[in-house]
C-alpha positions as CSV (number, residue, x, y, z in Angstrom):
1,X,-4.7,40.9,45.0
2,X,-2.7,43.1,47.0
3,X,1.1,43.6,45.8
4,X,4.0,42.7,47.4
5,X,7.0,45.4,46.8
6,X,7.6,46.7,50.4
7,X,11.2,46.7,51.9
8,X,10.6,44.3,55.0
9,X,13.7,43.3,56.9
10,X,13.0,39.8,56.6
11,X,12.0,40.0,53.1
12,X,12.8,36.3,52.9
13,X,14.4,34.7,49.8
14,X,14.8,36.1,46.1
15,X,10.8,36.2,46.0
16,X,8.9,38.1,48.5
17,X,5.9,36.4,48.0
18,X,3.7,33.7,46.6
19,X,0.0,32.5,45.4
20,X,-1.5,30.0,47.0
21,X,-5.5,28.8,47.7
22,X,-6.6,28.0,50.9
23,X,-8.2,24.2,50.9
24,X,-9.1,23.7,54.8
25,X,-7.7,22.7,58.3
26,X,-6.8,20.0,60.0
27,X,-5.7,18.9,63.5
28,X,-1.7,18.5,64.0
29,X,0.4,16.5,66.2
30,X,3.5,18.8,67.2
31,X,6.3,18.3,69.8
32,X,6.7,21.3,72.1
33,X,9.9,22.6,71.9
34,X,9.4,26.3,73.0
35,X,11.5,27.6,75.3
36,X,9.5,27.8,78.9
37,X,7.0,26.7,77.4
38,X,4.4,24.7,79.6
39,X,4.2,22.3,77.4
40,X,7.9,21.8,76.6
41,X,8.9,18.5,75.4
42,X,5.6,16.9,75.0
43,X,3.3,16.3,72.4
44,X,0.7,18.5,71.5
45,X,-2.6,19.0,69.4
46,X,-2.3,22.3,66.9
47,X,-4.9,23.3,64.5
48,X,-3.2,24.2,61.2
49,X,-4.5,25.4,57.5
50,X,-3.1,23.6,54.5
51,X,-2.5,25.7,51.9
52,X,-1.8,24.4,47.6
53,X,0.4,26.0,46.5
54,X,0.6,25.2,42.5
55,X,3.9,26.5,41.0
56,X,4.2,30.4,39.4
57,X,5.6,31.8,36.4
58,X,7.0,35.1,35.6
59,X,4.3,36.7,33.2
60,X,5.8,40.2,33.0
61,X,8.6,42.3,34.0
62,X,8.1,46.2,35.3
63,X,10.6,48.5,35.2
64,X,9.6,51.4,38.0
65,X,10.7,55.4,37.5
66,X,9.9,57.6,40.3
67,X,7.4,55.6,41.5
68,X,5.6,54.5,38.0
69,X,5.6,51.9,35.7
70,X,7.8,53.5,33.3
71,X,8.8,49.8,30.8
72,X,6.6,46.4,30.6
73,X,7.6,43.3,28.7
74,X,6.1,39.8,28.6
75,X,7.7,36.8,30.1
76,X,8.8,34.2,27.5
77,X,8.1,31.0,27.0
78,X,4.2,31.5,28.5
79,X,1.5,29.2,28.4
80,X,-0.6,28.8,25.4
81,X,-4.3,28.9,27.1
82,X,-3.1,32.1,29.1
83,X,-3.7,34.4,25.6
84,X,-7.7,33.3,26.1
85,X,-7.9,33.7,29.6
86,X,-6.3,37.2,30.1
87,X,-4.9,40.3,28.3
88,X,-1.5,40.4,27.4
89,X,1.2,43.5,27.1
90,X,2.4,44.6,23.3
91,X,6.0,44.6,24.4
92,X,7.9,41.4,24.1
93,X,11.4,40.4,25.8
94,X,14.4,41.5,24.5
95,X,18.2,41.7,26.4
96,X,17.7,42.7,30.0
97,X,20.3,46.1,29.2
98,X,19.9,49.8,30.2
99,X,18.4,48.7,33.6
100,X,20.7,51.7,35.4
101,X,17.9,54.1,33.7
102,X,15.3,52.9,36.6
103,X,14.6,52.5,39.9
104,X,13.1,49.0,40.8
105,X,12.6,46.0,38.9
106,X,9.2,44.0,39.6
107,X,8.1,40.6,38.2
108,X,4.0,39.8,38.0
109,X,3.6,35.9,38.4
110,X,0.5,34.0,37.7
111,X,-0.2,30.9,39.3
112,X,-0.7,27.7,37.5
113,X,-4.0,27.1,38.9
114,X,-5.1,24.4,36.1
115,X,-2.8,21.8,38.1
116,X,-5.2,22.2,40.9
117,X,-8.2,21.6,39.4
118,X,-10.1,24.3,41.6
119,X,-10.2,26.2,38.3
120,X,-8.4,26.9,35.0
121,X,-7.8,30.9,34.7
122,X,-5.1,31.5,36.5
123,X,-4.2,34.7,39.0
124,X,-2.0,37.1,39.0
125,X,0.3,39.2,41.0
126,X,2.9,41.8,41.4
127,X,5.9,40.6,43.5
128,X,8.6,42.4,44.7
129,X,12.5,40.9,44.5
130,X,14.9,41.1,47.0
131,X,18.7,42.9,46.5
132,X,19.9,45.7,44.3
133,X,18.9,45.7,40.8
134,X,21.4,43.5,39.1
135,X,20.8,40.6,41.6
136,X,16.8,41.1,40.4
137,X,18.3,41.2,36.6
138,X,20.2,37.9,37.6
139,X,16.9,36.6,39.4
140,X,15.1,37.3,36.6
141,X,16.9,35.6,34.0
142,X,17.7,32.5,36.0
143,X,13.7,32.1,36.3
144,X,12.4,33.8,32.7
145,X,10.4,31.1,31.7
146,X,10.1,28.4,34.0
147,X,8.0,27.3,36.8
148,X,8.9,28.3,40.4
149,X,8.0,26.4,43.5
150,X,7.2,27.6,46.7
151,X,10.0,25.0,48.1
152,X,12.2,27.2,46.9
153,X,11.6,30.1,49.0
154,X,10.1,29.6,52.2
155,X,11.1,26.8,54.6
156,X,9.8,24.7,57.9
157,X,9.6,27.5,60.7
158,X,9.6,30.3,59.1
159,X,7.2,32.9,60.0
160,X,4.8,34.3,57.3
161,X,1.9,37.1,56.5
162,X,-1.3,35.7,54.4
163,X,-2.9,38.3,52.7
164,X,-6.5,38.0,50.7
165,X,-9.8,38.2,50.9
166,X,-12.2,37.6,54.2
167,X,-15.2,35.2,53.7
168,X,-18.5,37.5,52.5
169,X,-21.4,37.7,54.4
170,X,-23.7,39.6,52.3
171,X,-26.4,42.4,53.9
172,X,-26.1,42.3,57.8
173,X,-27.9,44.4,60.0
174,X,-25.7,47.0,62.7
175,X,-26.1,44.5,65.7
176,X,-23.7,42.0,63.8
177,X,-21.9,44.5,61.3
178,X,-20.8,47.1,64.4
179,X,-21.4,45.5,67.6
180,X,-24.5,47.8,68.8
181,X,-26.3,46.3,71.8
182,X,-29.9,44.9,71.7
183,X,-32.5,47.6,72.8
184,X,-35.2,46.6,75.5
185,X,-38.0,44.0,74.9
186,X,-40.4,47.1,74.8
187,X,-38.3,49.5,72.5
188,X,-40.4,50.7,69.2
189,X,-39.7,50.2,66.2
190,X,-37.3,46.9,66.2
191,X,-34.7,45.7,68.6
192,X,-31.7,45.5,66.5
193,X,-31.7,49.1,65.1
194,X,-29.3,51.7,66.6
195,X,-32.0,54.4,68.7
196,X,-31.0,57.2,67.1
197,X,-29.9,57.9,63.2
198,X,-28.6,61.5,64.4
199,X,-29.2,64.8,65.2
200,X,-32.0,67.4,63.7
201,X,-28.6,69.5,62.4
202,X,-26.8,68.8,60.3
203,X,-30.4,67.5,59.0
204,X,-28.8,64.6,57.2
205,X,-27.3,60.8,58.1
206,X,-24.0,60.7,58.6
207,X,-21.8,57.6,58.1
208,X,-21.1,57.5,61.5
209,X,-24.7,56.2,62.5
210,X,-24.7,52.4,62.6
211,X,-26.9,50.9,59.1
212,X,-27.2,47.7,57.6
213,X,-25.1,47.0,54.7
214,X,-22.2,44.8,53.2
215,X,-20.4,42.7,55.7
216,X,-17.2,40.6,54.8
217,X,-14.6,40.5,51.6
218,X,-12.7,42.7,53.1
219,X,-8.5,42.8,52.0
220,X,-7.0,41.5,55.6
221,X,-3.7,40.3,56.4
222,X,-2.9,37.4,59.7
223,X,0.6,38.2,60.7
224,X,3.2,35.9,62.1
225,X,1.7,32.5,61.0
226,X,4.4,29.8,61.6
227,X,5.3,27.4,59.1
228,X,4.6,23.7,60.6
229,X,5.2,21.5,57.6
230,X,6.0,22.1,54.0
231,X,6.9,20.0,51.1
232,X,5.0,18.1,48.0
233,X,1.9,16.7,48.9
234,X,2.5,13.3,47.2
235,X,-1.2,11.8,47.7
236,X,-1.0,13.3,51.7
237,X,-4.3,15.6,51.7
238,X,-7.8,13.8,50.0
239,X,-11.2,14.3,49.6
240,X,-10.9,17.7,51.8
241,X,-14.4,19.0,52.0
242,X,-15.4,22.0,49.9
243,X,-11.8,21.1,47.9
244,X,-11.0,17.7,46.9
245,X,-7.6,16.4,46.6
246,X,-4.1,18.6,47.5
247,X,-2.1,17.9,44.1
248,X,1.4,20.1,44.3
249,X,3.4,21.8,46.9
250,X,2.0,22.5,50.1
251,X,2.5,24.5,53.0
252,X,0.8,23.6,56.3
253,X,0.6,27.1,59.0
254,X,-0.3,26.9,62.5
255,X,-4.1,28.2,63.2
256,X,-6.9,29.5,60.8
257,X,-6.4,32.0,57.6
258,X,-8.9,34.1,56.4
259,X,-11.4,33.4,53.6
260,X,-13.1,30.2,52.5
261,X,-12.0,27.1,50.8
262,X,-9.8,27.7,47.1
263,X,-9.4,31.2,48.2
264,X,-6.8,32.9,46.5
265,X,-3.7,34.1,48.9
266,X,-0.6,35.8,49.2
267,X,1.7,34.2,51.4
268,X,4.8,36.4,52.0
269,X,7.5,37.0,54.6
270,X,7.0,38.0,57.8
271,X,6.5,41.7,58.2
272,X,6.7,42.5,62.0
273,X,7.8,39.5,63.3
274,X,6.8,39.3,67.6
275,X,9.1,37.9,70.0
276,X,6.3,36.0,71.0
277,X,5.8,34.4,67.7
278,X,9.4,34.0,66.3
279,X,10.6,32.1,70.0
280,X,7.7,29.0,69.3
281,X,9.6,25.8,68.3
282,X,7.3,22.9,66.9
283,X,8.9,19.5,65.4
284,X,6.4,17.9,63.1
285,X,5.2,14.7,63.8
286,X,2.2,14.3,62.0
287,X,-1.9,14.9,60.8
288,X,-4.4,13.5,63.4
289,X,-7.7,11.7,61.7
């Protein structure tokens, strides 16, 4: 998973970021309330994503000098499976002192995935704080060893990037993979092939010339998705296809993220935020069946 350590100027609360999996969409009823808007002040159908997102713990703390970890020690108060599922650093925590001898403090989270029921090792990833270093120290210690919830940091509104992983697609040929046009009926040698591989020199393929080949998982990021609804989900979200049942916190975001159902995501502030984006005003009113 991508880290989140970039100094964004709506960075957002305490915690730039957060793990969540991607269970599917739904269709919600919205009032309008965007300024000239067409629509303004009537009700309206939006497609939205829901998104679980189970609470994180602090598994390790990274101390950064000149742009490398220079310091790592483990979290406290962990859970007991996580020594089976994944490798853990030799340094334990001791007094948050001497902190003036680096540069940035980071915290790597994991998720608590087992409370979904999508899985039982959990994921992790590096999250950037917000403030100078001794609000981070205080950040640090306020959380050290308990279970933060997404509540806490993002809100209804808001605007936010999703990073992860697109769906995979396997082997596809150069018609889907780049776009090429269809040759004539009467071309030889296959329709769906690009005409040409190249010149005679340089006497070799370049990687210019459309090919087959691997199409899909690619790292992408959807900017500027607007919060619609967030809050525990209380029994709200069953029997989603391809997921089951929504258990924890959720957060419900206007149109369609990338990757399939119990994809991993990074949900994080918004980066760039667009005027076009930040002016749209929804009031909740509910799910549609």
């Amino acid at each position: 998973m991508p880290s989140v350590n970039w100094n964004a100027i709506n960075s957002g609360k305490d915690l730039k970021g957060f793990i969540c999996y991607k269970a599917g969409m739904v269709s919600v009823s919205v009032k309008d309330d965007t300024p000239d808007s067409m629509t303004k002040g009537k009700k309206i159908i939006v497609p939205a994503t829901i998104l679980e997102c189970p609470p994180i713990k602090i598994f390790s703390i990274r101390f950064y000098k000149d742009g490398k970890v220079a310091k790592e020690i483990l979290g406290s108060n962990l859970d007991k499976e996580l020594k089976r599922k994944v490798k853990l650093p030799k340094a334990k925590e001791r007094a948050l002192e001497n902190i003036k001898d680096y540069d940035d403090v980071r915290i790597l989270v994991y998720s608590q995935s087992k409370k979904t029921g999508i899985k039982k090792a959990p994921d992790l990833s590096e999250i950037g704080l917000v403030g100078n270093l001794e609000e981070k120290i205080n950040f640090i210690k306020e959380y050290s060893g308990k279970e933060m919830s997404v509540l806490d940091f993002f809100g209804n509104g808001q605007l936010v990037d999703l990073r992860g992983l697109t769906k995979g697609k396997g082997l596809s040929g150069p018609v889907k993979r780049f776009g090429i046009t269809l040759k004539s009926h009467k071309s030889e040698k296959g329709r769906r092939r690009p005409g040409s591989l190249g010149p005679w020199h340089p006497a070799r393929v370049t990687f210019r010339a459309p090919q087959a080949g691997q199409l899909g998982m690619f790292t992408r990021v959807i900017y500027n998705n607007k919060i619609l609804n967030i809050g525990k989900a209380e029994g709200k979200f069953k029997n989603i296809k391809n997921y089951g049942d929504v258990k924890n916190d959720y957060v419900l975001v206007a149109g369609s993220v990338q990757g399939s159902a119990k994809r991993q995501l990074l949900i994080t502030a918004s980066l760039r935020q667009t005027k076009k984006q930040s002016k749209k005003n929804f009031e909740f009113i509910g799910i549609t069946k």
